[in-house]
N, C-alpha and C positions, 0 to 999 in steps of 0.2 A: 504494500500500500504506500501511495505517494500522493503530494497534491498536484495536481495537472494546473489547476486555475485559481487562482490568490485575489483575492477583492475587497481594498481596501477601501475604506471612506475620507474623503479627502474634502476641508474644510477650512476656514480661514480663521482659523487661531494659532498660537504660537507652537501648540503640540505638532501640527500637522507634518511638517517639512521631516520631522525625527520619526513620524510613523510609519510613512512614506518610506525611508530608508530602511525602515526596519524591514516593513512589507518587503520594498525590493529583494535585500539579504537573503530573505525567507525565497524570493521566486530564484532568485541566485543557486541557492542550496540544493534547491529541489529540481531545479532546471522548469519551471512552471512559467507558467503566462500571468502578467499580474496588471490586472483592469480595477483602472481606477475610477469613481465615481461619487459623483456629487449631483446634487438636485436643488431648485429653488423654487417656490410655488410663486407664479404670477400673483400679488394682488387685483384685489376686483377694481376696479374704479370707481371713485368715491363722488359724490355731489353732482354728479354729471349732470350737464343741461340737455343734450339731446343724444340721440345715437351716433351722431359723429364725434360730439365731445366722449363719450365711451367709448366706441373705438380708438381715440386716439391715444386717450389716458391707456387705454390698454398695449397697445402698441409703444408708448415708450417705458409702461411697465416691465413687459417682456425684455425691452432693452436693455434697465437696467439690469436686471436679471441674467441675460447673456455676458453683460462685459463680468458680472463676478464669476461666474462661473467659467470666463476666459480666463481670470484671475485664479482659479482653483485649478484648473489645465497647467499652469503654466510651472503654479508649486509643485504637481505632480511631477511633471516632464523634466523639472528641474534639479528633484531632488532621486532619482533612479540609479543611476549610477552606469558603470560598464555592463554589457553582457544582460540585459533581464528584456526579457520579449514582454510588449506593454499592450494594452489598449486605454484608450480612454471615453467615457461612457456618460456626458453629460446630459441631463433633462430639465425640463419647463415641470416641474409636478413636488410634490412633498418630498423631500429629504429620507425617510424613512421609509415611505411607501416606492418607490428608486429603488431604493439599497436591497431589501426585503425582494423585491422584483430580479433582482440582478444575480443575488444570491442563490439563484435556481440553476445556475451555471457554474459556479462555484464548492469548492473544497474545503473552504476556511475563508472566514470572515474579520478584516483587522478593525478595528472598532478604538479608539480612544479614550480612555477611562474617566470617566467625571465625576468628581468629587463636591462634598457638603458647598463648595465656593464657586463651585460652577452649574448651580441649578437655574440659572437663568439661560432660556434655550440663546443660541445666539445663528449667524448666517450659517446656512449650511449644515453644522452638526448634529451630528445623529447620536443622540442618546442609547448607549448598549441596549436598555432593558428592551423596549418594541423589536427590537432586531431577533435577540434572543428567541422570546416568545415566538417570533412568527416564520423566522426566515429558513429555521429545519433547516441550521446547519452548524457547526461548531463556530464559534465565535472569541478570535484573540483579542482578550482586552488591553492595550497597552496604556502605563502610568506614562504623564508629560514625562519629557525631559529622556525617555531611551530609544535612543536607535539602533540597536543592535541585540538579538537575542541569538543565541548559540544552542541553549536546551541541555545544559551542560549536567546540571545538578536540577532533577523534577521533584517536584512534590506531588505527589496522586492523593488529594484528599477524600476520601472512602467511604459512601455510606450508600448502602446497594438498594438501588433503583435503577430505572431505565434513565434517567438525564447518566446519573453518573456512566454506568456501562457505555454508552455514546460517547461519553468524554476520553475513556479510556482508550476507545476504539480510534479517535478523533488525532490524537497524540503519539500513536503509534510512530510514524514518519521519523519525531524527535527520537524517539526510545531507541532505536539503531545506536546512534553516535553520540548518546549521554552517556558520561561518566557516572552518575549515579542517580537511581531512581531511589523514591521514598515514597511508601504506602503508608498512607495514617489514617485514624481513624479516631474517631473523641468521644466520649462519655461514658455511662455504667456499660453498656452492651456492646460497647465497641469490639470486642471479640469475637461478636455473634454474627459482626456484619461481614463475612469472610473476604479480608484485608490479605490473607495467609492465601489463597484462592487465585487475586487476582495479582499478590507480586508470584506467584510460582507459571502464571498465564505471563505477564510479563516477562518473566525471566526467559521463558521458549520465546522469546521475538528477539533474544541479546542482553538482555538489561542487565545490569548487575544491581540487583534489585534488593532492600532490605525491609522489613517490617515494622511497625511504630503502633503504641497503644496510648494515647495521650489522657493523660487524665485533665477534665477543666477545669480550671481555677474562677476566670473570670468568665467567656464565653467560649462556645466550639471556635467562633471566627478568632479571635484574641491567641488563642492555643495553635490555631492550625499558621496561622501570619507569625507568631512569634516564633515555632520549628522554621518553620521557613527563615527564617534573619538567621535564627544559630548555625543552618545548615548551609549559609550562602546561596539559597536554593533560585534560579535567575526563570523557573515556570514553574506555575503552581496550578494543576489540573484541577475539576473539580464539576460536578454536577449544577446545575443553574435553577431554583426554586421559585416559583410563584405565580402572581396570578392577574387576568386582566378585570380593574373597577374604572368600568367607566371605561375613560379614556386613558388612565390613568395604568402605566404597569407596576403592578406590585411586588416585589420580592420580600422573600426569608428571610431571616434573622444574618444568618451565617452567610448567605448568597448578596444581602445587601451592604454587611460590615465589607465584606471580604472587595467589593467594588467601590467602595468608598473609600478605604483605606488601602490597599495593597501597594507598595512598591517596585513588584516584580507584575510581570506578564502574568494572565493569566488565560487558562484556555478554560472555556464552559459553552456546556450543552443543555440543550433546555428539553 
């Protein structure tokens, strides 16, 4: 297993240009095609006096809308590096409903990580959780500030359901050429969630794989982010929990710490 098509989401904030590199790296490594994509929805036009003033307000709506998203092309195209076979995939439509679209052609999804200081939506970016929920396909969340993941040292955090099993299947690719995998698991039953199972399944793909029992102090997310830091761990796999209110997407306890706070990549399936 390999990924063929890498599709990232590319947006005009300061993270963008480092994710984009990251992505590229990843279609580098895997020898993959990596289609970049961003979207802007036309506003409607506002106070119009007749249908010519509507049309036209709309026609230079669209316009502006084009020149950003010639501006989101250009960070793409700029920031790829030698060697990675590209496309790029711009649209007139929602940001998320694009990306979700696009992701049906797609292997893995590179996504941005947004934190308690970035809940204000801004141009362009696509918030992980909608993605997650809908696009049925694993999704990398990268923290600002890295461009470069290797998959050197994984965390596989463990608690058996169908997201998790996805996840694990999703991460395979990395598991080849990691130096060390780490299966953990948290709470009173974490024994029972067979962690022992799926690094002896790991270990038949190469891994040199070890097993972890953590017991929680403060929260599962708190235990499973803090192994992670001791261990230098640079991806941390993991299941993606929750649910759509409204319009609104809701995560888990452990699914939403873990996106709010992580400093490493993280791969999850929903």
């Amino acid at each position: 297993m390999s990924y063929a098509n890498i599709l990232v989401s590319v947006d005009l904030t300061e993270a963008a240009a480092g994710r984009i590199r990251l992505a590229a790296g990843l279609a580098r490594r895997f020898e993959a095609m990596l289609t970049g994509a961003a979207a802007g929805k036309v506003p409607a036009p506002l106070l119009v006096h007749d249908i010519y003033d509507a049309q036209r307000q709309e026609e230079e709506n669209a316009a502006k809308i084009r020149a950003v998203l010639d501006q989101a092309g250009k960070i793409f195209s700029g920031n790829l590096g030698e060697g990675v076979r590209s496309e790029w995939h711009p649209a007139l439509a929602g940001p998320v409903i694009h990306l979700v679209a696009e992701a049906r052609a797609a292997d893995l999804v590179v996504l941005g990580r947004r934190g308690p200081e970035d809940e204000t939506p801004r141009q362009l970016d696509v918030p992980p959780g909608p993605v997650m929920m809908e696009a049925g396909r694993p999704v990398l969340v990268v923290p600002p500030g890295l461009e470069h993941l290797k998959g050197a040292r994984i965390v596989v955090a463990w608690k058996d359901g169908p997201a998790p099993r996805r996840a694990v299947s999703a991460v395979l690719p990395f598991i080849r050429n990691a130096d060390q995998v780490h299966v953990v698991t948290t709470g009173a039953d974490a024994r029972l969630e067979g962690g022992e199972h799926v690094a002896a399944h790991l270990a038949r793909h190469g891994a040199a794989v070890t097993t972890h029992f953590l017991r929680t102090v403060d929260t599962d997310a708190a235990e499973i982010l803090r192994f992670a830091r001791a261990q230098d761990a640079d991806l941390l796999v993991m299941g993606a929990y929750g649910h759509s209110r409204l319009r609104e997407w809701v995560f888990g306890g452990v699914t939403r710490d873990v996106l709010r706070s992580s400093t490493v990549c993280c791969l999850m399936c929903h």
